[in-house]
C-alpha positions as CSV (number, residue, x, y, z in Angstrom):
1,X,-2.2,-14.2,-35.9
2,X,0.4,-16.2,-33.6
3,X,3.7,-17.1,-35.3
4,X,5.8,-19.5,-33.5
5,X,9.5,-20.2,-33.6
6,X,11.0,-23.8,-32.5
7,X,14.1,-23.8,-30.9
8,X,16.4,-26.1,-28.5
9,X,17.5,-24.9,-25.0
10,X,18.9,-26.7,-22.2
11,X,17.0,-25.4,-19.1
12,X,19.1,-26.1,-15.4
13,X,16.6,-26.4,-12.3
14,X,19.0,-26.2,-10.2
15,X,17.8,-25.4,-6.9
16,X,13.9,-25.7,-8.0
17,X,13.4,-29.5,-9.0
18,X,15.0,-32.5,-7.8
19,X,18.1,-34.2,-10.3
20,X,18.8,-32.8,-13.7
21,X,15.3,-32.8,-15.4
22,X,15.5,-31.1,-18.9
23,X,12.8,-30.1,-20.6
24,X,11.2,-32.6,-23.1
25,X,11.4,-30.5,-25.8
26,X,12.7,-26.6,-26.9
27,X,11.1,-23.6,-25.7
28,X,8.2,-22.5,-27.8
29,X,8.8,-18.4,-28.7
30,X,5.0,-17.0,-29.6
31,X,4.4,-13.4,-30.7
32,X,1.4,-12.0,-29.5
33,X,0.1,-8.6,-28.5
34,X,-2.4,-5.7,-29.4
35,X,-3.5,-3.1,-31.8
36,X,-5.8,0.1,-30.6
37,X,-7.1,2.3,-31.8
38,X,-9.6,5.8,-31.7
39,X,-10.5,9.1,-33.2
40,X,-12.2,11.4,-30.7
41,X,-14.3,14.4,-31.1
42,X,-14.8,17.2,-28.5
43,X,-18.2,18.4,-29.2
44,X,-17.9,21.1,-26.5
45,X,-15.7,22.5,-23.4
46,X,-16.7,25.0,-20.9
47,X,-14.2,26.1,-18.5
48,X,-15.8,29.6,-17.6
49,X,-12.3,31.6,-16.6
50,X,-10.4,29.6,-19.2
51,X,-10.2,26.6,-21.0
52,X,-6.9,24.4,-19.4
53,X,-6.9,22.7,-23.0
54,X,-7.6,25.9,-25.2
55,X,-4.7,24.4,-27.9
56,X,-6.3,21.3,-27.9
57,X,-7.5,20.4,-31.0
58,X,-11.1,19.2,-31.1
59,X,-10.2,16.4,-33.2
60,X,-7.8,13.5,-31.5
61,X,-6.6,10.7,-32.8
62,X,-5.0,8.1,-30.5
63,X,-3.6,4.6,-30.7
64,X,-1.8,2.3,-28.6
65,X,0.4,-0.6,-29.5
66,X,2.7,-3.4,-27.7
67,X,4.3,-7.2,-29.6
68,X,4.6,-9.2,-26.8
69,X,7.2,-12.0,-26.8
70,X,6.7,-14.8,-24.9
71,X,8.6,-18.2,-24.3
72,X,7.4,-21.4,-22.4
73,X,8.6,-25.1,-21.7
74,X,7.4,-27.8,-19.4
75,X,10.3,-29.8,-18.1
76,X,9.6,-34.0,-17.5
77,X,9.1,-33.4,-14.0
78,X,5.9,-30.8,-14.9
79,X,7.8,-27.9,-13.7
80,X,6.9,-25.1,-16.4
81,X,9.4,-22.1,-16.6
82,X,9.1,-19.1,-19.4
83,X,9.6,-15.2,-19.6
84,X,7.6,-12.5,-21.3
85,X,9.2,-9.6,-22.9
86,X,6.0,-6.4,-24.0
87,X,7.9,-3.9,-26.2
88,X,5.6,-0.8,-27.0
89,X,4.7,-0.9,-30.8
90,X,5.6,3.1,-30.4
91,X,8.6,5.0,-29.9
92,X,8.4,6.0,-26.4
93,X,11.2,6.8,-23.4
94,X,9.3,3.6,-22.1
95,X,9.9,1.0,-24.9
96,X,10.1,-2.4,-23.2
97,X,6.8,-2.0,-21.1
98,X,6.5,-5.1,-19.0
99,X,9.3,-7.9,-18.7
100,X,10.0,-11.2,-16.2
101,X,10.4,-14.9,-15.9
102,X,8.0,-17.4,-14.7
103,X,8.2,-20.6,-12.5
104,X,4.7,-22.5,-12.0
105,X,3.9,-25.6,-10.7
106,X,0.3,-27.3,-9.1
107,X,1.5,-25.2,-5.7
108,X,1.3,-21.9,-7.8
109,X,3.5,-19.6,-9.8
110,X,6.1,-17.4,-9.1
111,X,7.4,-14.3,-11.0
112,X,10.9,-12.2,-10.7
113,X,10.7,-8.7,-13.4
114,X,9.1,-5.6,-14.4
115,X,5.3,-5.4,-14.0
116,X,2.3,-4.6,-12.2
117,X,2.3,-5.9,-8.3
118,X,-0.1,-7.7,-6.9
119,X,-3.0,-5.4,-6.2
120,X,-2.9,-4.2,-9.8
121,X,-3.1,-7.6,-11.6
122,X,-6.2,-9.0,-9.4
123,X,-8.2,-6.1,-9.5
124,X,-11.2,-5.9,-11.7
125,X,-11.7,-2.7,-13.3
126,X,-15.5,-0.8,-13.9
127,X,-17.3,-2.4,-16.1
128,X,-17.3,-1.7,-20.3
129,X,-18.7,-2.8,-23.1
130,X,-15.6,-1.3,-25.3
131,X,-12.1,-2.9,-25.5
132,X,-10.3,0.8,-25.7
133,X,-12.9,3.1,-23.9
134,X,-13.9,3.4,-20.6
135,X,-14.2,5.6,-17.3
136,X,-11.5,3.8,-15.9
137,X,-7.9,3.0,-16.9
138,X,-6.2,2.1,-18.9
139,X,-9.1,3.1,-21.9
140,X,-8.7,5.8,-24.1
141,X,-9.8,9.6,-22.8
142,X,-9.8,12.6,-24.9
143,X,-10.9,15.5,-22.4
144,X,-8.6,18.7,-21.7
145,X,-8.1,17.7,-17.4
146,X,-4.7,17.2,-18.0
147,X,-2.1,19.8,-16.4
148,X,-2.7,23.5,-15.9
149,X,-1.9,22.7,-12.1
150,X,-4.8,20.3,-11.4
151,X,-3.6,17.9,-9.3
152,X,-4.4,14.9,-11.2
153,X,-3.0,15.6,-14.1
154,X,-0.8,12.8,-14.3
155,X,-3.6,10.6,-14.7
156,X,-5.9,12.6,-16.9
157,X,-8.2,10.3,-16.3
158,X,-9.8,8.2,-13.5
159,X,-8.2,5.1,-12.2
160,X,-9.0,2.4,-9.7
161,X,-5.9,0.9,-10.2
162,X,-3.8,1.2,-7.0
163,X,-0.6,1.2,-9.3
164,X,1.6,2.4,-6.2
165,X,4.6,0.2,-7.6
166,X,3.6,0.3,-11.3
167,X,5.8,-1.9,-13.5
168,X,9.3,-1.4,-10.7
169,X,11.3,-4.6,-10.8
170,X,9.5,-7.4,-7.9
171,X,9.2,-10.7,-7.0
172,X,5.4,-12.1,-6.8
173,X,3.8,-15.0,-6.0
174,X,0.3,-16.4,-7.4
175,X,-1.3,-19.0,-5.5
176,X,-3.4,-22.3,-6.9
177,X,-7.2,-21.4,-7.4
178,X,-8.9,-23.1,-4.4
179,X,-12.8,-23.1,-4.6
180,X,-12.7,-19.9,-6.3
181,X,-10.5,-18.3,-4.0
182,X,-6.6,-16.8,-5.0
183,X,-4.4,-14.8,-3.3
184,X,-1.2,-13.0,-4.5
185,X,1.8,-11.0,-3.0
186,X,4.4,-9.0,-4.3
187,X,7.6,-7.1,-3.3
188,X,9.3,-4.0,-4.8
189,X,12.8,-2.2,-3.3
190,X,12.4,0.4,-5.6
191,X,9.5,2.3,-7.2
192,X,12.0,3.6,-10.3
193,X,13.6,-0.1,-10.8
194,X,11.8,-0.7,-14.1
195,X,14.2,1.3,-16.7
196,X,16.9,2.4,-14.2
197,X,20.6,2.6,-15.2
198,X,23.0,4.7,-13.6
199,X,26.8,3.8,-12.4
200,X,25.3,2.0,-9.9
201,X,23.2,-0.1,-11.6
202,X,24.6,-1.1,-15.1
203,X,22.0,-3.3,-16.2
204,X,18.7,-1.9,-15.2
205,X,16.8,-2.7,-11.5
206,X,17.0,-1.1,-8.2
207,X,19.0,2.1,-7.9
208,X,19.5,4.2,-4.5
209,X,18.1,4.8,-1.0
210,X,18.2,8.6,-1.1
211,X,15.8,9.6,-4.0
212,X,13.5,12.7,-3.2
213,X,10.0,11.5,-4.1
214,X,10.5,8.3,-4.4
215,X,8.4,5.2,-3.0
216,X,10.7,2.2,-2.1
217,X,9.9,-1.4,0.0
218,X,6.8,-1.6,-1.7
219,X,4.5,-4.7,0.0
220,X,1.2,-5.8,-2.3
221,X,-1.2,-8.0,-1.3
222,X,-4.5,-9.2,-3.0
223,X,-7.0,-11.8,-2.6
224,X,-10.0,-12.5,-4.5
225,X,-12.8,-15.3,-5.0
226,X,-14.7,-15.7,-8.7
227,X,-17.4,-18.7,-8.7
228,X,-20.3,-19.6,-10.9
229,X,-23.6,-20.4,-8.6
230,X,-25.6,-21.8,-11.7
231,X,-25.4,-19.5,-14.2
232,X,-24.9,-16.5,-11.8
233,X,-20.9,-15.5,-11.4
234,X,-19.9,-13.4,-8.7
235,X,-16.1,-11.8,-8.9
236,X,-15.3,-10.2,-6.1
237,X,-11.9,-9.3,-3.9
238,X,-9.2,-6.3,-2.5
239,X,-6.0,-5.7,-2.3
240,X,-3.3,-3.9,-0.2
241,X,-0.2,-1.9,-1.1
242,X,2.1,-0.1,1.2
243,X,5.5,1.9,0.8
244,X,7.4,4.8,2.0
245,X,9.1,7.6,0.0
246,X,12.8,8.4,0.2
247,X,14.5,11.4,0.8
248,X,17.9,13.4,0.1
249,X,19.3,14.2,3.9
250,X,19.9,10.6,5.7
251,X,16.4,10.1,6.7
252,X,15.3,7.6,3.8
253,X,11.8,6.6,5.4
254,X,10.1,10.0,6.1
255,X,6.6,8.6,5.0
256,X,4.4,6.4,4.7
257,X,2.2,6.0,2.3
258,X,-0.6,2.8,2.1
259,X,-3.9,2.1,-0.2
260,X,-6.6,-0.3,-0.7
261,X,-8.7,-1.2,-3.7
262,X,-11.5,-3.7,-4.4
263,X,-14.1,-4.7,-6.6
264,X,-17.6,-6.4,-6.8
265,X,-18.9,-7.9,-10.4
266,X,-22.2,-9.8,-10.9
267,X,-22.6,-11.3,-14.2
268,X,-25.9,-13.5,-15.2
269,X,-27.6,-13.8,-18.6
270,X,-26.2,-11.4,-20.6
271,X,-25.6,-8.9,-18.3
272,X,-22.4,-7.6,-16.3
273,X,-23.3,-5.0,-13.1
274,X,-19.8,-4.2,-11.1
275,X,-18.3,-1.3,-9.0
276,X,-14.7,-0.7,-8.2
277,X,-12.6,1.6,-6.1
278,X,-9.9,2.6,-4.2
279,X,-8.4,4.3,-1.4
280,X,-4.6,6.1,-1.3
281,X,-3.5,7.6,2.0
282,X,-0.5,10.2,1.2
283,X,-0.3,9.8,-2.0
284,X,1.9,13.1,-2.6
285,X,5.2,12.5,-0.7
286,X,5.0,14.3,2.8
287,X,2.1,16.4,2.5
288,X,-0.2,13.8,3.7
289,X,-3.2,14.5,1.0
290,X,-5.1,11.1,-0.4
291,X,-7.3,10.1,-2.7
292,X,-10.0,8.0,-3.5
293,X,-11.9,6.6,-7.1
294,X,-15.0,4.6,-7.0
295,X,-17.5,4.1,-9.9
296,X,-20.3,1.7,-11.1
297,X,-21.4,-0.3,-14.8
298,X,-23.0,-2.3,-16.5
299,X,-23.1,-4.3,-19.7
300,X,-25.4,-7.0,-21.2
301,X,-24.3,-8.9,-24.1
302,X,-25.9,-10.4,-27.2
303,X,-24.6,-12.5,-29.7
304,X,-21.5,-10.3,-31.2
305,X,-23.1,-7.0,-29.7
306,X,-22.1,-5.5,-26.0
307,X,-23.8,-2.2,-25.1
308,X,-22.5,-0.8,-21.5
309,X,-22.8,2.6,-19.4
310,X,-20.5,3.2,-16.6
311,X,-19.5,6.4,-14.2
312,X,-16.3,7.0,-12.0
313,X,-15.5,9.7,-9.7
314,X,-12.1,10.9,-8.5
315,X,-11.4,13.2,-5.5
316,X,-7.5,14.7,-5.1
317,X,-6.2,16.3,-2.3
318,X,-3.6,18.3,-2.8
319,X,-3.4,19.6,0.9
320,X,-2.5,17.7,3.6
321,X,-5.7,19.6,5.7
322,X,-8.0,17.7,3.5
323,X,-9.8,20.5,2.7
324,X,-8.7,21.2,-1.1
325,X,-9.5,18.8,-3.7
326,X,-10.1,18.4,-7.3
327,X,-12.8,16.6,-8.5
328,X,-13.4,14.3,-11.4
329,X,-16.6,13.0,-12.7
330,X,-17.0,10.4,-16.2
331,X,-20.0,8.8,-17.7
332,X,-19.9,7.0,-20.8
333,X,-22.1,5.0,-22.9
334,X,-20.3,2.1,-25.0
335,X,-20.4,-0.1,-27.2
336,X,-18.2,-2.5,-28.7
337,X,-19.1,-5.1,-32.3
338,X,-17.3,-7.9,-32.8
339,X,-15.9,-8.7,-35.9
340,X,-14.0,-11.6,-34.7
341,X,-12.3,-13.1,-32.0
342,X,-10.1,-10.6,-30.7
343,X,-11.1,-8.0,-33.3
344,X,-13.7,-5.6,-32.1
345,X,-15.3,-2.0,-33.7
346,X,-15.4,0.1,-30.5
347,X,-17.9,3.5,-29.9
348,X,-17.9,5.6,-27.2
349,X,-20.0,9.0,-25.8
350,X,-19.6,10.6,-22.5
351,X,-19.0,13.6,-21.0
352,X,-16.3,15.0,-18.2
353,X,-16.7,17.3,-15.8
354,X,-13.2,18.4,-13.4
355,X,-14.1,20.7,-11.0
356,X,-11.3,22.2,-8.9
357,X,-14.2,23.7,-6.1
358,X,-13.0,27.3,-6.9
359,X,-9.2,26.9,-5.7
360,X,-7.1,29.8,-6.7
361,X,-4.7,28.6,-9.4
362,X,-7.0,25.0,-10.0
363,X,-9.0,25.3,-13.3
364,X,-12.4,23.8,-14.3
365,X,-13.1,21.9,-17.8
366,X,-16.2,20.2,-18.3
367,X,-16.3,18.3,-21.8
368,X,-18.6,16.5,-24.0
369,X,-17.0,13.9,-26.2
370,X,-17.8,10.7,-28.6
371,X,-14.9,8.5,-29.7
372,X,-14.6,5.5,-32.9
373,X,-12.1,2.7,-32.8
374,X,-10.9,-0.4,-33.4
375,X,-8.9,-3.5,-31.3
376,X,-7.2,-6.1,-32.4
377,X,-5.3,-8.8,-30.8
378,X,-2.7,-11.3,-31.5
């Protein structure tokens, strides 16, 4: 349910319309967000030297939580200006999630805060029937491929997702819709501006120039067309991200790292078939290993059932000769019943295979799992 709160605030435009126009009424505060979900059960996991999860337990529940907050008014002269606040429904070192202002107009919106750059908001992700599982972020996963020196273990799962400036604070512009087509573009100074505070930066943002690891002067771009042709609706567009990582020592810019993603959906009758993917050249600071993520779905629809099965596979350098990668494959069938609008009971079964190729020190898992769950949204 959506609560709102009527209130009266004099908005300036200063700078962004002509005169003194005021809004014609008080900002309208709604309260919206999600609720998620799922218990999961690992029917079996075969690592052959050694389990990298032996402690976890076979049963896992998970959930995931934000309230968003979010304020709007149009002002007389039909400039519209708002902000949006997500605060995790958890306690978590992350608590505000996403935050920033808005300015839209007919020539297209612009945004200043913490959220995903462009790349990440117009890309399409693998096809799913379920609202919380799926091979591809940001759904639930239970498998053990997390840590025990495999490379991605800070994504546990697969992702197609560039992400390469996550939530960091930017500026971004979304253009109009013009016969089907958008663009977007978005620019970070700093990879860690999201929940930074330090002496130098008192109140959160940017910190500076000489962080080890870091990626700063982050540049996304993303275009992407979406058109029904008579009852056929084709989605399709990529995006571009590029940065360079800091270091301690005076040089600032020792690397460069770049990535592309994109995606393809075709949706007619029913039925949803789509592939998405992505490149990331030096993705590990200066030891010039990359990545990529691709996979393929489906879904088809009925009345308040969707059914779906979709696979993704991951390859990880971790050496810059390109030669040593882990590997990880998903496949899940889903489903998802809808009990209302915005209120779905999610099932999920699939199974995970990580293969580190025999690397010394790199451990395999391979894992068959079902997962329950619910979403709902507000």
């Amino acid at each position: 349910m959506r609560h709102y709160l009527l209130g009266t605030t004099a908005i300036a435009a200063a700078g962004l319309a002509a005169g003194s126009a005021m809004a014609a009424q008080g900002v309208q505060l709604g309260i919206g967000g999600y609720y998620g979900a799922a218990a999961g059960l690992l029917f079996s996991q075969d690592s052959g030297t050694g389990d990298p999860g032996e402690h976890t337990r076979d049963v896992v529940f998970r959930q995931d939580v934000e309230i968003h907050f979010k304020g709007e008014t149009t002002l007389e002269n039909g400039l519209t200006i708002g902000a949006r606040i997500e605060m995790e429904g958890q306690q978590s070192d992350d608590q505000i999630d996403e935050v920033w202002a808005y300015f839209k107009g007919g020539w297209g919106e612009v945004r200043f805060g913490d959220q995903d750059d462009a790349t990440e908001d117009l890309q399409y992700l693998i096809p799913s029937a379920s609202n919380i599982f799926g091979v591809d972020t940001p759904y639930f996963e239970f498998s053990n491929n997390h840590g025990n020196n495999f490379s991605n273990g800070s994504f546990q799962t697969n992702t197609t997702l560039l992400q390469m400036s996550g939530d960091a604070t930017k500026v971004m512009y979304f253009s109009p819709t013009f016969a089907g087509f958008s663009f977007a573009v978005s620019f970070a100074p700093d990879r860690r501006g999201e929940d930074s505070y330090s002496y130098w930066s008192q109140t959160g943002g940017t910190t500076l120039s000489n962080n080890s690891g870091q990626i700063q002067n982050v540049v996304s771009a993303a275009v992407n067309f979406d058109h029904d042709f008579n009852g056929v609706t084709l989605a399709t567009g990529l995006g571009f991200s590029e940065g360079q990582f800091e270091s301690t020592g005076g040089n600032h810019n020792v690397a460069m790292t770049w990535g592309m993603d994109g995606h393809l959906d075709v949706s007619f009758s029913g039925f949803t078939i789509g592939a998405s993917g992505l490149w990331r050249d030096n993705w590990q600071s200066a030891s010039g290993a990359d990545y990529w993520v691709a996979g393929v779905g489906g879904t088809y629809n009925w009345d308040v059932w969707t059914v779906g099965l979709a696979w993704s596979h991951g390859d990880y350098e971790y050496a810059s000769s390109g030669s040593s990668s882990d590997l990880i494959d998903i496949i899940e069938f889903t489903g998802r019943y809808d009990l209302g609008p915005g209120i779905s009971l999610d099932g999920m079964a699939g199974y995970v295979a990580q293969n580190s190729g025999g690397n010394t020190g790199h451990q395999d898992d391979n894992t068959w799992e079902a997962g329950v769950g619910f979403f709902i949204g507000f």
